[in-house]
C-alpha positions in Angstrom: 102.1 -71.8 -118.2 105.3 -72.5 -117.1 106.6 -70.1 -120.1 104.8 -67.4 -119.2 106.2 -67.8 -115.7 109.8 -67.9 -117.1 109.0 -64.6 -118.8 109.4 -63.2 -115.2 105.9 -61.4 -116.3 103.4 -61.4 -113.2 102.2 -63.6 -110.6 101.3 -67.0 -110.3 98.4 -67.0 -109.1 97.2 -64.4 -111.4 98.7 -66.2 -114.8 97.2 -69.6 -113.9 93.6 -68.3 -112.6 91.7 -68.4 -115.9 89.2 -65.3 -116.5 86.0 -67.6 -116.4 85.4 -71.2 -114.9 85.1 -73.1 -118.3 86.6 -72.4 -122.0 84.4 -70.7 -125.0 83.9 -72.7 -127.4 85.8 -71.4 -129.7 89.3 -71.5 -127.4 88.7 -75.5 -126.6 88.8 -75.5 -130.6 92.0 -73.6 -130.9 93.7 -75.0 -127.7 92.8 -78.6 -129.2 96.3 -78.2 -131.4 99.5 -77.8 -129.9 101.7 -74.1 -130.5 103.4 -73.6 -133.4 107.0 -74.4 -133.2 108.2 -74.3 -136.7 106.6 -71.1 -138.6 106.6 -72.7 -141.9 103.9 -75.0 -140.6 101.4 -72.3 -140.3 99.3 -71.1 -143.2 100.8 -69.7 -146.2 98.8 -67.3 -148.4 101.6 -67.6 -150.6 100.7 -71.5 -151.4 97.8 -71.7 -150.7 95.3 -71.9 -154.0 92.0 -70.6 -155.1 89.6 -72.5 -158.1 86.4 -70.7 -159.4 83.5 -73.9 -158.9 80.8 -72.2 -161.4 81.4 -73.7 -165.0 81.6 -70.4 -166.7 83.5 -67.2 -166.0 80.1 -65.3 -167.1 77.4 -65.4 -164.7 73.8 -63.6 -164.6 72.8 -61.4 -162.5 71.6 -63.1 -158.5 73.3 -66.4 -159.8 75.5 -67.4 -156.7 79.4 -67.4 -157.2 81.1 -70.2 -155.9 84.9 -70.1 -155.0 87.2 -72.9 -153.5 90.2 -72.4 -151.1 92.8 -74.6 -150.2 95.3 -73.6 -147.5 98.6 -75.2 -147.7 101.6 -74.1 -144.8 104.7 -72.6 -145.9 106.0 -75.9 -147.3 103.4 -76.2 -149.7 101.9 -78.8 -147.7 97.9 -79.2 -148.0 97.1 -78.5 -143.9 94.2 -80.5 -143.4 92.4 -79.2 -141.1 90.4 -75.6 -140.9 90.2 -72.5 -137.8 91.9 -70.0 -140.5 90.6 -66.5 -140.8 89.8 -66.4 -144.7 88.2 -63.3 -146.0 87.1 -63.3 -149.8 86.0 -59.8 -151.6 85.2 -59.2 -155.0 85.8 -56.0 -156.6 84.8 -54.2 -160.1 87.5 -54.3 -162.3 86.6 -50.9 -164.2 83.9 -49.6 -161.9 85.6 -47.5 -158.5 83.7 -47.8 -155.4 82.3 -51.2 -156.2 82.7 -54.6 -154.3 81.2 -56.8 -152.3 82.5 -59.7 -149.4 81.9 -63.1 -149.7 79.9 -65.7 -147.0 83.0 -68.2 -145.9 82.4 -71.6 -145.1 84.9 -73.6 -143.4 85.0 -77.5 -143.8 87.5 -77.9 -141.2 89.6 -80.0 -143.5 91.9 -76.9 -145.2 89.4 -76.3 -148.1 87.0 -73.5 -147.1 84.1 -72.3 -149.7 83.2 -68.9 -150.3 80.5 -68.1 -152.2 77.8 -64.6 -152.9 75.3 -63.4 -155.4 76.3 -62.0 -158.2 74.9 -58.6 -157.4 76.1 -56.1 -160.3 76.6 -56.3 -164.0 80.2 -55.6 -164.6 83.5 -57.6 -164.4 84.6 -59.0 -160.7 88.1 -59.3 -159.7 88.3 -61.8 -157.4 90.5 -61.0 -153.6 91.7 -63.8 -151.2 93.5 -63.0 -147.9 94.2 -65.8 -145.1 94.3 -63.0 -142.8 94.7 -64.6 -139.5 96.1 -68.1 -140.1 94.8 -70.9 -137.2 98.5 -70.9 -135.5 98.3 -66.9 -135.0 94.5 -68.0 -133.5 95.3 -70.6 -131.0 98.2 -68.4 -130.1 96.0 -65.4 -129.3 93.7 -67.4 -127.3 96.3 -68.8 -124.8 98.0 -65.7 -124.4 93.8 -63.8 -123.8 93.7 -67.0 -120.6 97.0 -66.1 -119.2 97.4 -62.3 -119.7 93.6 -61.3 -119.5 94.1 -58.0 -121.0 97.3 -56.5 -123.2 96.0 -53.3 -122.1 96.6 -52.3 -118.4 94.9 -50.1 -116.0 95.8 -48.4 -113.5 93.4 -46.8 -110.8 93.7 -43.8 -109.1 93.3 -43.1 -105.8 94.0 -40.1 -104.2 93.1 -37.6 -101.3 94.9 -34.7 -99.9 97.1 -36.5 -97.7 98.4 -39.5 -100.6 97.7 -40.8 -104.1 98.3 -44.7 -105.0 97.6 -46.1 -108.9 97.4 -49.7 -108.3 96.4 -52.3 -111.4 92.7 -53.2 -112.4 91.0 -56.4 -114.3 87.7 -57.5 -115.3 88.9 -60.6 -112.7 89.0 -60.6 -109.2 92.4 -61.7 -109.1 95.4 -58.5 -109.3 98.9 -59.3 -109.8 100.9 -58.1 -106.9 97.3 -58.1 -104.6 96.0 -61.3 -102.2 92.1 -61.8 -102.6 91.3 -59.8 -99.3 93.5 -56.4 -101.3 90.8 -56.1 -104.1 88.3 -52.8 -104.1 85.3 -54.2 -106.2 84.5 -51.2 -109.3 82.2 -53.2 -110.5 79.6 -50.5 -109.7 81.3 -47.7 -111.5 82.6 -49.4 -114.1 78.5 -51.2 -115.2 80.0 -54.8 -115.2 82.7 -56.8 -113.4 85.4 -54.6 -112.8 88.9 -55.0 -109.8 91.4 -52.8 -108.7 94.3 -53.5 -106.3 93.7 -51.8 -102.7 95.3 -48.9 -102.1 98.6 -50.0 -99.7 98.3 -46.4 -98.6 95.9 -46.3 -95.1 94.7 -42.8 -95.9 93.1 -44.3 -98.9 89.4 -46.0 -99.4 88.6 -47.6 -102.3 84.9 -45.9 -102.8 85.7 -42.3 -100.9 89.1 -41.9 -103.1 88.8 -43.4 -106.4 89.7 -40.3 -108.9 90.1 -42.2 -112.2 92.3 -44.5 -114.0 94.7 -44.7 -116.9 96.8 -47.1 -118.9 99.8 -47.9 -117.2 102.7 -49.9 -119.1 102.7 -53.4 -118.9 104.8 -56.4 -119.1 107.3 -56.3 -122.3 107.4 -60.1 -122.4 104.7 -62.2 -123.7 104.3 -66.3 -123.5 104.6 -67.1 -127.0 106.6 -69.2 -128.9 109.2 -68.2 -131.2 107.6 -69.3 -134.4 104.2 -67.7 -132.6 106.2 -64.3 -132.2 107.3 -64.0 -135.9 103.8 -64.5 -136.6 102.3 -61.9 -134.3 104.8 -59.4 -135.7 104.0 -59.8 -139.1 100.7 -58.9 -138.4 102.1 -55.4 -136.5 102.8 -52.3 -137.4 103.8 -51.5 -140.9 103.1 -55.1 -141.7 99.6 -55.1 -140.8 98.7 -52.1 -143.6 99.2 -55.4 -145.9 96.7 -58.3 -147.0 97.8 -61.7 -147.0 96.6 -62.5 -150.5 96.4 -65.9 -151.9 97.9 -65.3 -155.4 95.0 -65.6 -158.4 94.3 -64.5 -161.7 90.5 -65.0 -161.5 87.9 -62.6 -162.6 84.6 -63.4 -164.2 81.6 -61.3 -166.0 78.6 -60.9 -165.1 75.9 -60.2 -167.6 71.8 -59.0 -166.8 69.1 -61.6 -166.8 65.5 -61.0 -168.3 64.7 -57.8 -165.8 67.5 -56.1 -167.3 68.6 -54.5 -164.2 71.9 -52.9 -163.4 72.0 -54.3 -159.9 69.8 -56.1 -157.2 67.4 -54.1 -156.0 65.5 -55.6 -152.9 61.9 -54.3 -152.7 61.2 -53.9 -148.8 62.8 -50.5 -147.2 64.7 -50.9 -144.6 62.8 -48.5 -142.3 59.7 -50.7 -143.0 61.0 -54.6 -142.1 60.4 -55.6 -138.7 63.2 -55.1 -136.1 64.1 -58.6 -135.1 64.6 -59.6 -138.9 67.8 -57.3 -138.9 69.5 -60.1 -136.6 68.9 -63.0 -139.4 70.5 -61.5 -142.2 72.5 -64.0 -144.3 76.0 -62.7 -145.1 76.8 -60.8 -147.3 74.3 -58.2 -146.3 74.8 -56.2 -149.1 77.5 -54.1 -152.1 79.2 -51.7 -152.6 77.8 -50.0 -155.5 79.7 -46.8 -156.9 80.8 -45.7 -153.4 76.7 -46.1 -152.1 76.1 -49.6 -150.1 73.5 -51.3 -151.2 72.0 -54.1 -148.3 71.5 -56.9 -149.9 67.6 -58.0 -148.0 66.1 -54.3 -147.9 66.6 -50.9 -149.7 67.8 -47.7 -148.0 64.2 -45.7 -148.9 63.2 -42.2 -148.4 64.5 -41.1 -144.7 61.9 -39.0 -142.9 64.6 -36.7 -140.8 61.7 -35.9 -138.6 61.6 -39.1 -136.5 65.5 -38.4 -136.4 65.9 -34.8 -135.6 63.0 -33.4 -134.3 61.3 -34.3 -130.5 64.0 -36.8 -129.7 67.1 -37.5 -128.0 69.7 -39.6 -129.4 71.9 -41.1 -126.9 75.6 -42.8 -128.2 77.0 -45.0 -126.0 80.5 -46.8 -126.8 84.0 -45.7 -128.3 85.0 -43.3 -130.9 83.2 -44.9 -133.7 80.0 -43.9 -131.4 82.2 -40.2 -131.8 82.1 -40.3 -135.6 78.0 -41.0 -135.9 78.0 -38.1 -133.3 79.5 -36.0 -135.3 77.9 -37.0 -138.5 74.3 -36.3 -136.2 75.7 -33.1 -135.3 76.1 -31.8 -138.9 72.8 -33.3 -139.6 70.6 -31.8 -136.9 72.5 -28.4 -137.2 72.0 -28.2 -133.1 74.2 -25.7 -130.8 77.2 -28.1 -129.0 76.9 -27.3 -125.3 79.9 -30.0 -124.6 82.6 -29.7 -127.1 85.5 -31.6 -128.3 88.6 -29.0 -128.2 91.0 -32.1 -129.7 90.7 -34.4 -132.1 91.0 -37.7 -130.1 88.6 -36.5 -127.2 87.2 -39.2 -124.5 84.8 -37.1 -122.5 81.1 -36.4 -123.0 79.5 -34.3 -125.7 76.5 -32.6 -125.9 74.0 -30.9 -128.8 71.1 -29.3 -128.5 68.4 -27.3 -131.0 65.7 -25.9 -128.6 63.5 -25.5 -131.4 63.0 -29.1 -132.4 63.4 -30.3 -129.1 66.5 -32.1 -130.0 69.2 -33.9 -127.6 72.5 -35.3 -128.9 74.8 -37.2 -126.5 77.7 -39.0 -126.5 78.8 -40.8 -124.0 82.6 -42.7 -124.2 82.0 -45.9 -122.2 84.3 -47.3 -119.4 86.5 -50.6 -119.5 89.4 -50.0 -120.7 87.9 -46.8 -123.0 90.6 -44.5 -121.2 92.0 -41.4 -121.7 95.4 -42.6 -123.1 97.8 -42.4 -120.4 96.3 -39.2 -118.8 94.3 -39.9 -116.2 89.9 -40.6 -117.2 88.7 -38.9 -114.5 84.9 -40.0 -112.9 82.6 -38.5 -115.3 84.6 -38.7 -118.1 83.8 -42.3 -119.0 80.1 -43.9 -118.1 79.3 -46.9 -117.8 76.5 -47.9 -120.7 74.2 -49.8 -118.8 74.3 -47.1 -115.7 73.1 -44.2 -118.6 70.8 -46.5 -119.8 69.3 -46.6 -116.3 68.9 -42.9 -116.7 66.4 -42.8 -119.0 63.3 -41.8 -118.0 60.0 -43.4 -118.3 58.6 -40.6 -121.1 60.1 -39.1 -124.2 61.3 -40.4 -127.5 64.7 -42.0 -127.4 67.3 -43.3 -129.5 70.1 -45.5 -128.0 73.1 -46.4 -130.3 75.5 -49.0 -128.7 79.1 -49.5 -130.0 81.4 -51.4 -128.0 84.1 -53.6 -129.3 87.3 -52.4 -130.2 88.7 -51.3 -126.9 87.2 -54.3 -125.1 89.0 -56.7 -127.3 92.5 -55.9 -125.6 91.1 -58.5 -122.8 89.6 -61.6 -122.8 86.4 -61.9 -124.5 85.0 -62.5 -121.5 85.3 -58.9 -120.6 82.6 -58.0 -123.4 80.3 -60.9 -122.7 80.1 -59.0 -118.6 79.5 -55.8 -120.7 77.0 -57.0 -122.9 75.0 -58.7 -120.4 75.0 -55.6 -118.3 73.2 -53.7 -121.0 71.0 -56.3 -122.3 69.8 -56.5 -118.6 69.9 -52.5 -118.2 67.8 -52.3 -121.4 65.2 -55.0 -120.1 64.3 -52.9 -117.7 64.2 -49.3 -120.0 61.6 -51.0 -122.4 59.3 -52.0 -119.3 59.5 -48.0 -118.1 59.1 -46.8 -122.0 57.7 -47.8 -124.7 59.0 -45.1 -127.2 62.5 -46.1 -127.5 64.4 -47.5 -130.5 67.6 -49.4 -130.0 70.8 -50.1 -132.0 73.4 -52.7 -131.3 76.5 -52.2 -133.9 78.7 -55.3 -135.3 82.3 -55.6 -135.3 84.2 -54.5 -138.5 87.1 -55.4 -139.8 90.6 -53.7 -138.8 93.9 -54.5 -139.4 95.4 -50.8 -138.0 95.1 -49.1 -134.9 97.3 -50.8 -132.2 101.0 -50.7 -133.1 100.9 -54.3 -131.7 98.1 -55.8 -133.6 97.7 -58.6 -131.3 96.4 -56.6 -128.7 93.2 -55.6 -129.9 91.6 -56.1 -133.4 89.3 -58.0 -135.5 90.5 -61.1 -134.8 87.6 -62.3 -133.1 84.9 -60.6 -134.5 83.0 -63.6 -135.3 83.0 -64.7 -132.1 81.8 -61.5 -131.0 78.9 -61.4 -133.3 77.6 -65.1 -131.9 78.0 -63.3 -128.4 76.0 -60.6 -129.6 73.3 -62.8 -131.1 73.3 -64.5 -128.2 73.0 -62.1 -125.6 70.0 -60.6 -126.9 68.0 -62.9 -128.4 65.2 -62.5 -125.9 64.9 -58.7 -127.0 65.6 -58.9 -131.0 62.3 -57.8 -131.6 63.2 -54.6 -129.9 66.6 -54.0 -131.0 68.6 -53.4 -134.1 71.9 -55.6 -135.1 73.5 -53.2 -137.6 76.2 -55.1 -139.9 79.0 -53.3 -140.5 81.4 -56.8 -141.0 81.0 -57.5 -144.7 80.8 -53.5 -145.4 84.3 -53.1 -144.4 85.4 -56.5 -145.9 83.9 -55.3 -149.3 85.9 -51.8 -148.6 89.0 -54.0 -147.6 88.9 -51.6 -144.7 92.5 -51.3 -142.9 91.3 -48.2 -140.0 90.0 -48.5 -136.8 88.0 -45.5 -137.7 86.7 -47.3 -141.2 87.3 -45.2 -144.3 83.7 -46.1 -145.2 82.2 -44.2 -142.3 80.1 -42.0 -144.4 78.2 -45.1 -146.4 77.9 -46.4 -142.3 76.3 -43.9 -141.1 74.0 -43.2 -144.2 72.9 -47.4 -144.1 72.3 -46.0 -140.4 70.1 -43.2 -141.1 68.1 -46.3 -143.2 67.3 -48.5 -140.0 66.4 -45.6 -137.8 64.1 -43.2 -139.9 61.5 -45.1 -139.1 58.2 -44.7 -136.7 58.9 -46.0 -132.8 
């Protein structure tokens, strides 16, 4: 802590309150090893090796494919111990558009086994990246504790007489603000939400809150010197490249007594019950000739009438919630009321077709979703749970929740508040309506978005997808978890905005069409 402090950054009693009263999990795991001083003692893809386990390079078709990994630092030394980010894909060496991740299991002594049914006939190059090693991790963790969030908000106050921005948090603690200064958002924002109060007497906190906006933050950060160089590499132009470990392995795969080009699971997706969706094994499916095939049902025939006609289909989340809008939009061939006149919007939209009594919505969600650094003025961004709460106790409806990639510039705490707002919020809509179908979206992979990569990213998406399963256990049976993790490991997916958002939203279409 008393780096951070001699960063001249922010406050003490803001830098040494922690977001929550006791650790995740996973951060008593990182924060059991000390920061990285030397950067040749992190992991080194470079030395790091990879051995194919199965006895033969030709494999039939479902046989499982077994890979070893052992990460070594930068000296070549073995590490011995796990917490590395490894990420294994396999992709069709003369076959475009076909691939498929790999199910990682770490043995917490540097050797990590990856391993996937062999789910095509073809030949399979084999890809290895140690994309976040455990040093970059533990680093990430401390700095989520001390900072809380790498992306700052401001909110607005204003009246005719004055206008104040002063800083918000998903704590109750505000740099520059004693405990008795805070206005409590929570309220507007649909989960645990702080803003310094207005200095300004002719402001309230409630009458005179106009929106908020990112303001700039602190240019230093508590990290080490060997921690910096590894946060770097990950940024910018650096992060638009995998961290391969280097390998010459590919293997064939031949077709067993059905003779089948692929697997083909027999159930349709549309059919299997709801809460199965949550206890798929990884990888949940392949990439086969640009169409992704999930690996424990089929995408069958979709019946567009439970999706476009006598329903309203409600997004709720960030712009990946925008693309599936867009995509329904085109689908539905409804009349936009609400309109996006740029191509990064963050406001409402609205479609409509009278005719099949068809509502599309989507709704850009608050915390920190905002606006850029223009101001996100109230009713702009809405709060998920709060719309949820909208919903009326008749009518067919289909809720889509997306929220992850904006949330992960703050602690991970910040989503857990989220999601427990809306697992609550959605308690209450299936009591008040029966005829509603849910859909609660997985983390992908990114590696490009944020110029500093360390302030938002993938880098936790596991951990995000145990809160997830977590969170809304008690109502699995009544809500879909739709993987997109492995899809965009498969794809090697780079974006924010995956390049795969078209086979996405088509696996989507599979879930849904389906009688609710």
């Amino acid at each position: 802590m008393s780096l951070a402090i001699a960063c001249g950054m922010l406050d003490w009693d803001y830098l040494s309150t922690p977001p929550v009263n006791e650790l995740y999990s996973f951060e008593k795991f990182y924060l059991s090893r000390p920061p990285v001083i030397d950067v040749l003692s992190a992991t080194s893809e470079t030395f790091s090796t990879v051995l194919m386990l199965n006895p033969s390079r030709t494999l039939t078709l479902s046989e499982m494919i077994q890979l070893q990994i052992d990460v070594k630092d930068g000296r070549g030394v073995p590490k011995g111990f796990g917490g590395d980010e490894i990420r294994v894909w396999f992709q069709d060496k003369f076959m475009s558009g076909t691939s498929m991740s790999a199910k990682i299991e770490d043995l917490g002594n540097g050797t990590y086994i990856a391993s996937a049914p062999a789910s095509w006939i073809g030949t399979l190059r084999v890809h290895v990246a140690v994309t976040y090693s455990r040093e970059y991790l533990r680093a990430l963790v401390y700095l989520q504790l001390v900072l809380k969030s790498f992306r700052h908000i401001g909110a607005l106050f204003k009246n005719e007489k004055a206008s104040e921005l002063t800083p918000c948090y998903h704590t109750e603690v505000i740099p520059g603000h004693s405990r008795s200064q805070i206005c409590n958002m929570t309220t507007i924002n649909g989960s645990p939400w702080f803003c310094g109060r207005p200095r300004k007497r002719q402001l309230d906190c409630e009458l005179h809150f106009a929106g908020s906006r990112v303001i700039e933050g602190p240019s230093n950060i508590p990290a080490t010197p060997a921690e910096m160089a590894l946060f770097l590499r990950s940024s910018e132009a650096n992060s638009k490249v995998f961290r391969l470990v280097p390998n010459d392995i590919q293997f064939n795969v031949v077709a067993d007594a059905s003779e089948k080009l692929f697997l083909q699971p027999k159930p349709a997706c549309n059919e299997i019950p709801i809460s199965e969706t949550w206890d798929f094994e990884s990888p949940t499916g392949f990439m086969y000739k640009n169409v992704w095939m999930p690996r424990h049902c089929h995408i069958g025939h979709l019946n567009t009438s439970y999706i476009y006609q006598d329903i309203e289909i409600i997004l709720l989340g960030d712009s990946n919630g925008r693309s599936h809008y867009n995509k329904f939009v085109q689908g539905s061939s409804c009349v936009q009321v609400k309109k996006a006149s740029t191509e990064a919007w963050h406001k409402p939209l609205l479609c409509v077709h009278e005719g099949n009594k068809f509502r599309l919505r989507w709704e850009p969600h608050t915390q920190p979703f905002m606006n850029g650094f223009k101001i996100a003025e109230i009713g702009s961004l809405n709060a998920a749970s709060v719309e949820i709460d909208k919903i009326p106790s008749k009518g067919r409806y289909l809720v889509f929740l997306n929220h992850y990639f904006h949330i992960t510039t703050a602690h991970i705490s910040s989503l857990d508040y989220k999601y427990r707002a809306i697992r609550d919020a959605l308690v209450r809509l299936f009591q008040r309506n029966s005829q509603v179908l849910v859909v609660l979206q997985s983390p992908h992979t990114s590696q490009v978005g944020w110029p500093k990569h360390y302030e938002a990213g993938d880098m936790f998406g596991h951990e995000i997808m145990r809160l997830q399963k977590e969170i809304f256990h008690d109502i699995r049976h009544k809500v879909i978890y739709f993987h997109t993790w492995d899809l965009t490991v498969a794809t090697a997916n780079m974006n924010f905005h995956p390049e795969a958002a078209h086979q996405i939203f088509t696996t989507l279409l599979g879930f849904v069409s389906r009688k609710f």
